[in-house]
C-alpha positions in Angstrom: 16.5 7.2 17.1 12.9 7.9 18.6 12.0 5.9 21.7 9.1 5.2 24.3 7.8 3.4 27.4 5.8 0.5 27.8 4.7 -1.8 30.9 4.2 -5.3 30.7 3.4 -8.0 33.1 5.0 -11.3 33.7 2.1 -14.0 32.4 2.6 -17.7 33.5 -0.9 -18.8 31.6 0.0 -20.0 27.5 -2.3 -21.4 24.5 -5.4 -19.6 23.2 -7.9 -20.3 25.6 -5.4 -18.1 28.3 -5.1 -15.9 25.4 -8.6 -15.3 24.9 -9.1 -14.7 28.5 -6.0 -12.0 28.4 -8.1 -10.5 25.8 -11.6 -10.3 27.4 -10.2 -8.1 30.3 -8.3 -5.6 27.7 -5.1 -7.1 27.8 -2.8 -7.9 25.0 -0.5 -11.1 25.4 2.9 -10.7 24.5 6.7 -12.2 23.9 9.8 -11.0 24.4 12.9 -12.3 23.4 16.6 -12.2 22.3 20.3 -13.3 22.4 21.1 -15.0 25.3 18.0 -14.8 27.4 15.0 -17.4 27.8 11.7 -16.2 26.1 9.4 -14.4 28.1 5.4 -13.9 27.6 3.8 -11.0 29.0 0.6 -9.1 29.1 0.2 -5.6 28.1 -2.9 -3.4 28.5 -4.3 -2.9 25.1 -5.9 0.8 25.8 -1.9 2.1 26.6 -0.6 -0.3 23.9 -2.6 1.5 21.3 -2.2 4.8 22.2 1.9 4.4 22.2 1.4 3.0 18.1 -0.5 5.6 17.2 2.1 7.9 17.9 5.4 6.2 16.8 6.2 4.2 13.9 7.1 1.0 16.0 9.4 -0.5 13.2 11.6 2.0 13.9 11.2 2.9 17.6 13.2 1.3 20.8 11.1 0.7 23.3 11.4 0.8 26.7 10.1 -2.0 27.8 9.9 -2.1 31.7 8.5 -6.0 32.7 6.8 -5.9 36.3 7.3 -2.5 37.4 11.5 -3.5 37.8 13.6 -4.7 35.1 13.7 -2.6 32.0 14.5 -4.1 28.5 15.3 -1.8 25.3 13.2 -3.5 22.9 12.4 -3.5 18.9 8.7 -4.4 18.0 9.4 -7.2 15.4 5.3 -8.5 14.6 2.2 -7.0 15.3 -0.9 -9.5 14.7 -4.1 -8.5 14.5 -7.6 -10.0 13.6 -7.8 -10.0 10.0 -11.5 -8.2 9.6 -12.3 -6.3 13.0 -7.8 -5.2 13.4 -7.7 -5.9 16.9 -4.2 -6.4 18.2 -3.8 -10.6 19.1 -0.1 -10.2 20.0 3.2 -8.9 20.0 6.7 -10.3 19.5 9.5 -7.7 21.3 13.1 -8.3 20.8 15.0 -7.3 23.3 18.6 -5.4 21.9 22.2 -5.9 23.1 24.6 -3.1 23.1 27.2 -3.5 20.5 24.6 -5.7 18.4 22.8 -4.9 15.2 19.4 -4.7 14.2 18.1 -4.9 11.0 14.9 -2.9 10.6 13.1 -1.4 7.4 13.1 2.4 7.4 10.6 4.6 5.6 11.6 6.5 2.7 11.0 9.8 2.0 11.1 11.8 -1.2 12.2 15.4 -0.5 11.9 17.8 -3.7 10.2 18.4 -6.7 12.3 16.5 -10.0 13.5 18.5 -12.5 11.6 16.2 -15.2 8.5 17.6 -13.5 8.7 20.8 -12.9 10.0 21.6 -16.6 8.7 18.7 -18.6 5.4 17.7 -17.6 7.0 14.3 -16.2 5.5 11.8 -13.3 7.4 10.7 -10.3 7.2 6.7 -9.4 8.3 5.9 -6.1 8.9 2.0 -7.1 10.3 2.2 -3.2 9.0 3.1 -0.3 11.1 1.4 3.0 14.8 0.5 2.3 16.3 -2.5 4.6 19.3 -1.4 6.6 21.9 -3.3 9.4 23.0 -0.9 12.1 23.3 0.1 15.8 20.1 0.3 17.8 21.1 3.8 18.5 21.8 4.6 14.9 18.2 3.3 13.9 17.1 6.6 11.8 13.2 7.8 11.5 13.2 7.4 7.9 15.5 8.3 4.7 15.5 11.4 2.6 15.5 10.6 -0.9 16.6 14.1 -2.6 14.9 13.8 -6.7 15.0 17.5 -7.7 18.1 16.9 -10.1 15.8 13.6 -11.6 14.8 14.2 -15.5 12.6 12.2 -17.5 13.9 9.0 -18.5 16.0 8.8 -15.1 16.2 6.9 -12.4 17.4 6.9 -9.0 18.9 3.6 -7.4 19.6 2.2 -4.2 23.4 2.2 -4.5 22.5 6.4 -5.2 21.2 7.2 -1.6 22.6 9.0 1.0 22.6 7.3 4.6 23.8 8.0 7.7 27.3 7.4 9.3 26.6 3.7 10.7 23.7 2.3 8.2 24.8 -0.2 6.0 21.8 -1.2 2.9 20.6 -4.3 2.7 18.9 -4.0 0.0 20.1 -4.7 -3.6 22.4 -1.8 -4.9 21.1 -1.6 -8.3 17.5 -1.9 -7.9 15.4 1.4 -8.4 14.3 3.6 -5.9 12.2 6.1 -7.8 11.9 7.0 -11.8 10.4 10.3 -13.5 8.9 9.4 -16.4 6.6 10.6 -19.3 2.4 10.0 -18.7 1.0 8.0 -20.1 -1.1 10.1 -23.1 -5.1 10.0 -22.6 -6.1 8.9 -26.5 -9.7 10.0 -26.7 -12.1 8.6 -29.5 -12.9 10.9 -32.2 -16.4 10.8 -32.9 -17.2 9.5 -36.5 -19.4 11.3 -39.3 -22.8 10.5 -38.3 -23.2 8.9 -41.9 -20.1 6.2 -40.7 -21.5 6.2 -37.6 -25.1 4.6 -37.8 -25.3 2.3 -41.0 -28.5 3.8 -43.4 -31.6 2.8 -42.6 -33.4 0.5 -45.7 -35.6 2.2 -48.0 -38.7 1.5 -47.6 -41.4 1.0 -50.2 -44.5 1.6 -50.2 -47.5 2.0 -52.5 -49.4 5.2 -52.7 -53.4 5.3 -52.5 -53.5 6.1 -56.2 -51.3 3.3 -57.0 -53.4 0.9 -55.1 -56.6 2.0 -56.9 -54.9 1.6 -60.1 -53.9 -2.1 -59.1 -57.6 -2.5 -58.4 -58.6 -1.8 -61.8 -56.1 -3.4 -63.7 -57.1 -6.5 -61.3 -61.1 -6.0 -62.3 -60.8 -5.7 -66.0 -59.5 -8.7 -67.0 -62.7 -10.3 -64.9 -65.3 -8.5 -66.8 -64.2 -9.1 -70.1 -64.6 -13.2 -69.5 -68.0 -12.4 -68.3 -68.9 -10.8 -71.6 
């Protein structure tokens, strides 16, 4: 379970005109929330907010979130929004965690080997999956899943019922559905040129009358004429 520290302040303000104000002096406005305690917004500087996602994967982090300099709540980070074109954060919905309650988060999944089907048969490997949904004890919450394929041939498949997870992780996700495949690529069919004479249809003949036979068409033209005159 990977953890870190974050401090908020209480915020009594609410709506988007307070949240655009939050905002314009480089805070972030925020919620927490959880069983059997009162929603509670906050305000967290957006320069230290930043730096903490860019090291952790917050889907999978508890945070420590410590509210006004005294009270400290473990905390999962359930939504992140942000401005749909320029990213910036808008807010962020925390829910706080109760010992001896479950969570269910979405853990990465990550592929460790090289498959069989590649190595020796010139075979692809298609992660169809890449987070798997799991129930479990905050302090259970793993940083990701190894996924071993190096046994996978073509024309297999590995499912979801088929990985390993720790002691305390139950899967949400469907048993049966397919976590990776190694499969044959797709063959490149490239176009055989044709013989040049298939290729371009011939070109019409053209006719045309020499000098001579022009000349000759003259005459033939003139003597009928003369003979009339005589």
């Amino acid at each position: 379970m990977a953890t870190a520290n974050l401090a908020a302040k209480v915020r009594s303000t609410a709506g988007k005109g307070a949240a655009r104000k939050l905002r314009a002096v480089g805070e972030v406005p925020a919620i927490v929330y959880g069983h059997g305690r009162e929603p509670q917004s906050l305000a967290i500087n957006t320069y230290t907010l930043e730096r903490m996602l860019e090291k952790v994967s917050y889907k999978t982090t508890v945070i420590e979130l410590e509210v006004a300099g005294a009270s400290t709540a473990r905390t999962l980070i359930r939504e992140i929004q942000r401005h749909p074109f320029k990213r910036h954060i808008l807010h962020v919905d925390f829910q706080e965690l109760v010992v001896g309650e479950k969570v269910t988060v979405r853990v990465p999944l990550v592929f460790v080997g090289t498959p069989e089907g590649v190595r020796t048969g010139g075979g692809i490997l298609d992660q169809v999956m890449h987070e798997m949904e799991i129930s479990c004890d905050p302090a259970d919450i793993p940083n990701h899943i190894d996924v071993d394929v190096s046994l996978l041939v073509i024309g297999h498949s590995i499912h979801v019922g088929e990985v390993k997870v720790p002691a305390g992780v139950e899967v949400l996700d469907d048993a049966s559905a397919p976590v990776c495949v190694c499969s044959i690529p797709k063959a490149v069919v490239e176009e055989v040129p044709a013989a040049d004479a298939a290729a371009a249809p011939a070109e019409p003949e053209l006719i045309r009358k020499t000098k001579e036979d022009e000349e000759g068409a003259e005459g033939e033209a003139a003597a009928p004429a003369a003979e009339k005159k005589k």
